[in-house]
C-alpha positions in Angstrom: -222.9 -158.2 -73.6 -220.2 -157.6 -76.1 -216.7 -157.7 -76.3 -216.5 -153.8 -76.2 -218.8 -153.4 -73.1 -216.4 -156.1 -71.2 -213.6 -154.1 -71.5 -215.5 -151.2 -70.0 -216.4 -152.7 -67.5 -212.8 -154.1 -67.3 -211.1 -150.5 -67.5 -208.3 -151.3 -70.0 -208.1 -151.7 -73.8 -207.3 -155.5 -74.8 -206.8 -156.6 -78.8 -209.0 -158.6 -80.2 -207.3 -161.7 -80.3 -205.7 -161.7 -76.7 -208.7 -161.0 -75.4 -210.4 -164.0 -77.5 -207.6 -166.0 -75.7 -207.8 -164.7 -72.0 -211.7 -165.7 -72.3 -211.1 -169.3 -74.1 -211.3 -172.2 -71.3 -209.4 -175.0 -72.3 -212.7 -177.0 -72.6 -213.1 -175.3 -75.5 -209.9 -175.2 -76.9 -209.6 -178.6 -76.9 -212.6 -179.1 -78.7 -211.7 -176.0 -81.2 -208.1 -176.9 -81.2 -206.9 -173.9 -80.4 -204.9 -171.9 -77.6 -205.9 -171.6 -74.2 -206.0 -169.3 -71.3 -203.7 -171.4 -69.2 -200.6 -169.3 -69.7 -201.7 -166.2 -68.7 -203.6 -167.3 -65.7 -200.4 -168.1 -64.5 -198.7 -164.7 -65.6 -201.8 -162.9 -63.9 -201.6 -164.7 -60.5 -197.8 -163.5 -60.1 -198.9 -159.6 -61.6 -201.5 -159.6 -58.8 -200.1 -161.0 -56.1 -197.6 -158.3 -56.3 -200.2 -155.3 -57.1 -202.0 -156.2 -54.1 -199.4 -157.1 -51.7 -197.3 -153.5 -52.5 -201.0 -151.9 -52.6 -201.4 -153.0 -48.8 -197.8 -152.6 -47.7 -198.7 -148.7 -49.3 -202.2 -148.0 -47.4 -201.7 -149.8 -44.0 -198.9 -148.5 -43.2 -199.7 -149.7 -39.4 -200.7 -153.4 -40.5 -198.7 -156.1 -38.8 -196.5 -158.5 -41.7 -199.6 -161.2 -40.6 -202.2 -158.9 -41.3 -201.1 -157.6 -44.3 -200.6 -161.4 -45.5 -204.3 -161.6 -44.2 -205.9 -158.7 -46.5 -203.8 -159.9 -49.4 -204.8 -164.0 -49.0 -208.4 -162.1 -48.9 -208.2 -159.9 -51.5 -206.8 -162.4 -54.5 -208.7 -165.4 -53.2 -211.2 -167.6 -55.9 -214.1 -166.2 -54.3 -212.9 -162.5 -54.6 -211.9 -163.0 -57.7 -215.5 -165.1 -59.0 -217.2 -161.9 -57.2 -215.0 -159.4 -59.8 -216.0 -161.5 -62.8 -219.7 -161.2 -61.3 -219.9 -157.4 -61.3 -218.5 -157.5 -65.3 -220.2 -160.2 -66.1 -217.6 -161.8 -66.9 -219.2 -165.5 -67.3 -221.3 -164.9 -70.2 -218.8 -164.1 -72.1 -216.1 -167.2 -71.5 -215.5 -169.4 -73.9 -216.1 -173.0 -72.7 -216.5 -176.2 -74.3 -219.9 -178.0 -74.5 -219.8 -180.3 -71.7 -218.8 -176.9 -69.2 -221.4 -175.2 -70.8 -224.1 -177.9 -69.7 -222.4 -178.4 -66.3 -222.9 -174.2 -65.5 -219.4 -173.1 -66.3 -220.2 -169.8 -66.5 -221.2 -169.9 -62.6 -218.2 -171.5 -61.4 -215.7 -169.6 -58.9 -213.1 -171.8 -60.3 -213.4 -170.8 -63.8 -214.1 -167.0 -63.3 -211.6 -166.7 -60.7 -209.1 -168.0 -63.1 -210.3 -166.3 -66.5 -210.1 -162.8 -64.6 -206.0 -163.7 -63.7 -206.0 -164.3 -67.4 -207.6 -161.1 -68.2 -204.7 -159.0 -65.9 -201.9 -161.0 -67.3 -203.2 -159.7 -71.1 -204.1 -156.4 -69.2 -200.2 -156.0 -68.4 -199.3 -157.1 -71.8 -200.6 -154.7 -73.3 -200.8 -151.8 -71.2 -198.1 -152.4 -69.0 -198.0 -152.2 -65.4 -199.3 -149.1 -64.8 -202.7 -149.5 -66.3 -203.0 -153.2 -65.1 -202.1 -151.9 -61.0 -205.5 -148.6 -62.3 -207.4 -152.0 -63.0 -206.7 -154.0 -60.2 -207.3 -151.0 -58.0 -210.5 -150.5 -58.9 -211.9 -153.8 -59.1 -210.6 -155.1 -55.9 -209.8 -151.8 -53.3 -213.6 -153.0 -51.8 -211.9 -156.5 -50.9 -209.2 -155.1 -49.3 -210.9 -152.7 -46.9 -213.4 -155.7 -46.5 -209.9 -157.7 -45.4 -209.1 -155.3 -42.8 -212.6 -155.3 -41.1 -212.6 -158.8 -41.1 -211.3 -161.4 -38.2 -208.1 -163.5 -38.3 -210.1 -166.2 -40.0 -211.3 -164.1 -42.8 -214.9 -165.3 -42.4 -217.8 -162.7 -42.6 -219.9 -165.6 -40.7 -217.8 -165.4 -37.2 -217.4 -161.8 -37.7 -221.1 -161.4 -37.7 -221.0 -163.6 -35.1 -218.7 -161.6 -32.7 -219.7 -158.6 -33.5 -223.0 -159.6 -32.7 -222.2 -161.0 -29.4 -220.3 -157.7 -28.4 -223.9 -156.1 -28.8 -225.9 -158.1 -26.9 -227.2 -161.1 -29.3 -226.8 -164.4 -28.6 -226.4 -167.7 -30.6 -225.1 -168.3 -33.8 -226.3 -167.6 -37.2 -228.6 -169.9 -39.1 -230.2 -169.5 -42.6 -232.7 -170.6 -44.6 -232.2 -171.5 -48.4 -234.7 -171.0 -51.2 -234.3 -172.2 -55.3 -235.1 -170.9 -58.2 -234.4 -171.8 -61.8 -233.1 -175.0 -64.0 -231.1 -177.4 -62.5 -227.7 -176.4 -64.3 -228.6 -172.3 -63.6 -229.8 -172.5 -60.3 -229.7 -169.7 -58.2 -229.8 -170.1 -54.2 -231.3 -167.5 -51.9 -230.2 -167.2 -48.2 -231.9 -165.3 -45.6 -229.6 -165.0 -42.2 -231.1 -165.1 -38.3 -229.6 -164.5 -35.0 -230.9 -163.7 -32.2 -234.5 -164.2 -33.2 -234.1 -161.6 -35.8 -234.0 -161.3 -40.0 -230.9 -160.2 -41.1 -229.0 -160.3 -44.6 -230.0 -161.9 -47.3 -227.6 -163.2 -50.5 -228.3 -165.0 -53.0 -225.5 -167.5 -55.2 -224.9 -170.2 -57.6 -224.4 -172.8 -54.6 -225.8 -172.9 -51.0 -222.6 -172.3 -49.3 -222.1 -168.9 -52.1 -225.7 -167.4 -51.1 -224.9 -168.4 -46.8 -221.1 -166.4 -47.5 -223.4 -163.4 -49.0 -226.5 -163.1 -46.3 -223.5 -163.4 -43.2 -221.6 -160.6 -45.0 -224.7 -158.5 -46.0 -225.5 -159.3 -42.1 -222.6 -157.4 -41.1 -222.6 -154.6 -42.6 -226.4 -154.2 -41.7 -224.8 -154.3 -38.0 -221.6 -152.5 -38.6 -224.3 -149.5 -39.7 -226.9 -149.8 -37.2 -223.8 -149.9 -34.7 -222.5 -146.7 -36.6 -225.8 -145.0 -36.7 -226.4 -145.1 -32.7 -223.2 -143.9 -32.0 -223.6 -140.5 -34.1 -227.2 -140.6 -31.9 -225.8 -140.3 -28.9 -222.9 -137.5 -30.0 
């Protein structure tokens, strides 16, 4: 993927050589000597906390101060975040030091999470506020409504769970987990039971990444089969 299909996929024009420096990982500036992204994580966290906590305050006007605190903790989290730089494909285009590289940087929550607060902090320099709160909008509105669905303790697992439970299943969700790949690209596929039933499946860089994936997938297979026999019965 090149540079120009990233920013597509972003949604906002970024120069050449802020862009090169919202991507570079210090890993590989250090081995480079050469700026890093750093900076303008930190720049970016502050610009999204705010876009998302004024975007919430805006569209739920009937949301308690705890749970809009809730749908915003969701919504700029790591794992929302490393789920953004997933649907860009974000990773394959970071610029990381060798011994990253070998260690699967490009898969890491930590590292995409924090290279896509680097990418709204250059967003906002360039663009201003305006564009970066378009950007932020689209890529994360989906985590938001997810927030608001989602229990106190923002886990699609126990909301599975309860949701089930309020149906008529009983026990808790179990998975089982299947490899694939090299060591240092491995990908992890979950597939979720309850109830003596299949249900989602999701598939991650990590066991606990493809479990978080099948319990979500799980829901909204029972949020809609839910939905569907209530418009049966009308």
């Amino acid at each position: 993927m090149s540079s120009h299909e990233l920013l597509l996929a972003w949604g906002a024009p970024i120069s050449r050589p802020l862009l090169r420096r919202a991507l570079t990982h210090r890993s590989f500036a250090y081995e480079h000597d050469e700026p890093h992204n750093e900076r303008l994580e930190f720049l970016g966290d502050s610009i999204l906390g705010l876009i998302i906590a004024e975007k919430v305050f805006r569209e739920y006007p009937d949301a308690s101060e705890g749970d809009m605190s809730r749908m915003k903790t969701y919504a700029v989290s790591e794992k929302a975040l490393a789920d953004v730089a997933h649907a860009i494909n974000l990773g394959k285009e970071i610029r990381l030091g060798r011994g990253e590289e070998r260690s699967g940087g490009r898969e890491k929550d930590s590292i995409l999470s924090d290279t896509v607060e680097a990418l709204i902090a250059a967003t906002y320099l360039e663009n201003g506020m305006e564009t970066t709160r378009e950007v932020v909008s689209d890529l994360l509105d989906q985590k938001i409504k997810d927030a608001s669905l989602l229990g106190p303790n923002l886990d699609w697992q126990t909301s599975f769970e309860e949701l089930a439970r309020k149906h008529g299943y009983e026990g808790t969700m179990e998975c089982t987990i299947t490899s694939t790949g090299p060591d240092h690209a491995r990908v992890f596929t979950a597939q979720a039971f309850l109830g003596g039933e299949a249900w989602g499946k999701g598939e991650g860089s990590s066991q606990k990444n493809a479990r978080h994936k099948a319990a979500e997938a799980s829901y909204r297979m029972l949020a809609g089969r839910c939905e569907d026999e209530k418009m049966t019965k009308k």
